[in-house]
N, C-alpha and C positions, 0 to 999 in steps of 0.2 A: 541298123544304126546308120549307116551310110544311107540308107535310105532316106531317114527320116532329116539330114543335114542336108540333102539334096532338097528335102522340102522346104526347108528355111529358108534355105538361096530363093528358092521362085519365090516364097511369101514375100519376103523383104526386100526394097526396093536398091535398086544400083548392085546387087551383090551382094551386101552384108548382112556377115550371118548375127545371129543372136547377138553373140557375147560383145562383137565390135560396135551393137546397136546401143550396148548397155553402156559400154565405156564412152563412146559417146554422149550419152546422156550425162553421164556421170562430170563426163569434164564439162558440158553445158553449164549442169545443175552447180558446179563450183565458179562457174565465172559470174555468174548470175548472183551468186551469194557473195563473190568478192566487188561487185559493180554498185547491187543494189545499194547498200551503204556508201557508198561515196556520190551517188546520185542522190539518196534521199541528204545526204552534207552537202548539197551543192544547191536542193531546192530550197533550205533552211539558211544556208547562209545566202540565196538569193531574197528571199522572202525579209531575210532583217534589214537587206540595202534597199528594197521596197521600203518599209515600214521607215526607214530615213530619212527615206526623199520626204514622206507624206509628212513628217515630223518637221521636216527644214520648210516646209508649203506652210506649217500651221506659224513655224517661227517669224517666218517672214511677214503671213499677215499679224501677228502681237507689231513687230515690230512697225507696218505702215498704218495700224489702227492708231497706236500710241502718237503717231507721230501727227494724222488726223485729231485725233482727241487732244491734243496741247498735253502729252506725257502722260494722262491716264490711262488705265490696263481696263479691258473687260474683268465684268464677274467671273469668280471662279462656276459659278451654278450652285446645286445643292451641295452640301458635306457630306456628314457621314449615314444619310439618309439613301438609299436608293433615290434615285432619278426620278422624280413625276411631273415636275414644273419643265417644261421646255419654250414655254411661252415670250421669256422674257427675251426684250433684243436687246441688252448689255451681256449675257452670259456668253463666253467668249466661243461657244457651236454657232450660235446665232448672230456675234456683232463680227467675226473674223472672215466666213468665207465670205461676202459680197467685198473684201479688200482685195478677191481673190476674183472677182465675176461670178461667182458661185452663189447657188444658192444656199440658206441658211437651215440649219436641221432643223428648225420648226415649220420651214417652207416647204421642206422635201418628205415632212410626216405627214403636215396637210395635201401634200398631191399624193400619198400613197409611196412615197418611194423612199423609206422609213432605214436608211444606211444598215446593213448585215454583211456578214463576213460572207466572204466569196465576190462583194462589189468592188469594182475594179475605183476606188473613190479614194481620197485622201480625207476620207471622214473612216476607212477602216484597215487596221491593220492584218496583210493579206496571213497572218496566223492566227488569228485572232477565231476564235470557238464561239459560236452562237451558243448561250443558255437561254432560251426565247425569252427574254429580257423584254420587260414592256416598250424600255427604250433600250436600244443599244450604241453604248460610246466604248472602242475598243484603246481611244485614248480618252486620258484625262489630266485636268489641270490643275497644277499645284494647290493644295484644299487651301494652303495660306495666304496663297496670294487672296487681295482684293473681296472678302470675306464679304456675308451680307449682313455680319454685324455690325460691319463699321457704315456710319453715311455715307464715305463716299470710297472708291475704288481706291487702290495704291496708284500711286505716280512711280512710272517707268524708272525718275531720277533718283528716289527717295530709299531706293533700295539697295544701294550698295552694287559693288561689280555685277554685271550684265551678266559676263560669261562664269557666275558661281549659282546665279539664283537658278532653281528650276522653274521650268512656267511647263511644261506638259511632259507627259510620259505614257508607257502604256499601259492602258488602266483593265480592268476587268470584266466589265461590260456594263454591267449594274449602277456602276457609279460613273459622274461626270467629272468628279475633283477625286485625288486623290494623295496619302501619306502613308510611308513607310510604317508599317504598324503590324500588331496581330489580329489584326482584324478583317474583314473583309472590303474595306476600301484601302487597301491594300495595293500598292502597284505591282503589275506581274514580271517576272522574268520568262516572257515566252520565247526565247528567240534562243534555245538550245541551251537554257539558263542564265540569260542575257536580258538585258531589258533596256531597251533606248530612251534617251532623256534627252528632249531640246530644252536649249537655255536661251536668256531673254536676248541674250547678245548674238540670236540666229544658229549656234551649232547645235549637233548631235553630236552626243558620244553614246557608248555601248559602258555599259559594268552589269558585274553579276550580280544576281540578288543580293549575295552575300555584301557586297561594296554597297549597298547602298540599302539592306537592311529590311526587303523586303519578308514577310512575316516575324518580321521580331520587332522592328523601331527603328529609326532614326538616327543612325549613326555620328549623326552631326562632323560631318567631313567638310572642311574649308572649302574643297572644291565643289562639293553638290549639296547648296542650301536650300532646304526647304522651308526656315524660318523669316521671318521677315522682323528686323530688330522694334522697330517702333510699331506693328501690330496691336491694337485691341483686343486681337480676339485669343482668348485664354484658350483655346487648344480642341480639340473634338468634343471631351468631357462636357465643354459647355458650348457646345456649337447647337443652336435653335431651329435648325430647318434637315 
């Protein structure tokens, strides 16, 4: 028996024997489980002050586009269609970043460099999950604003308080506009159950799905509107594209 403890000494390096090797580990393996969580809380709540910034970059160009356009808003893009049209230059991926020096999503699919999650861009939200979506928009914009039922866009003025209306949030991938609903245009709460919303008047705020009614509806809260009072357009039901 002494013999074989005499073995473990040489096996094992600095002196220690077995049991001191195991407890070791032991207390490793509990730091490691008390760390990894609060690092993986630390990359999630980094990752939503990312997705902010890039939120406050889109608000600000709404805001210097409107103010270029004499108070009109870009199109919302498609509804509650998946994404195929990316052509157009009023849909607000295409008329916003060049307010920005940037180039335009239908500019950066014709040179191949088509925005996916993991690009360091404020066209993607860095939580945001590739479904290899023909197109991928990780935000999207309010489906009611500036509709492509009506002739012509909303006007910036015509909407009532700035900082109630929504104009972008984080959307799903599939789709480029989107409403609180049960459906799959759908805005997501990715951000630890959180889901960021900039408003026309340039902020972000943070609420949970729950506040803001993500897979159920529209909770119609003063603070975060999604309607727009003198709108045309009767609702998804009868939304044409």
């Amino acid at each position: 028996m002494h013999g074989t403890r005499g073995q473990f000494r040489r096996w094992l390096p600095g002196g220690f024997t077995l049991v001191e090797l195991l407890v070791v580990i032991g207390v490793v393996a509990t730091l490691i489980a008390i760390v990894l969580p609060a690092l993986s809380r630390a990359r999630q709540a980094s990752q939503a002050l990312e997705c902010a910034s890039n939120q406050r970059q889109w608000a600000t160009a709404v805001q210097l586009y409107a103010n270029q356009e004499h108070g009109w808003l870009p199109r919302r893009g498609q509804g509650v269609q998946m994404t195929t049209v990316i052509n157009r230059p009023s849909d607000w991926f295409n008329a916003l970043p060049p307010m920005l020096h940037l180039p335009s999503f239908n500019d950066l699919v014709t040179a191949g460099k088509m925005p996916r999650p993991g690009d360091h861009s404020f066209f993607v939200c860095p939580s945001a999950v590739d479904g290899s979506q023909q197109y991928f928009f990780s935000y999207a914009m309010n489906m009611r604003l500036s509709t492509w039922d009506a002739p012509l866009p909303d006007r910036i003025n015509r909407i009532g308080s700035w900082s109630t209306v929504v104009f972008l949030t984080d959307g799903p991938g599939t789709y480029c506009s989107v409403l609180p609903t049960v459906n799959n245009y759908c805005p997501l709460a990715r951000h630890h159950g959180r889901s960021n919303i900039a408003f026309l008047d340039g902020h972000v705020a943070s609420y949970t799905g729950q506040e803001i009614g993500c897979g159920v509806g529209d909770p119609k809260r003063p603070d975060v509107r999604w309607m727009i009072p003198y709108s045309i357009w009767p609702g998804p039901a009868g939304d044409t594209e």
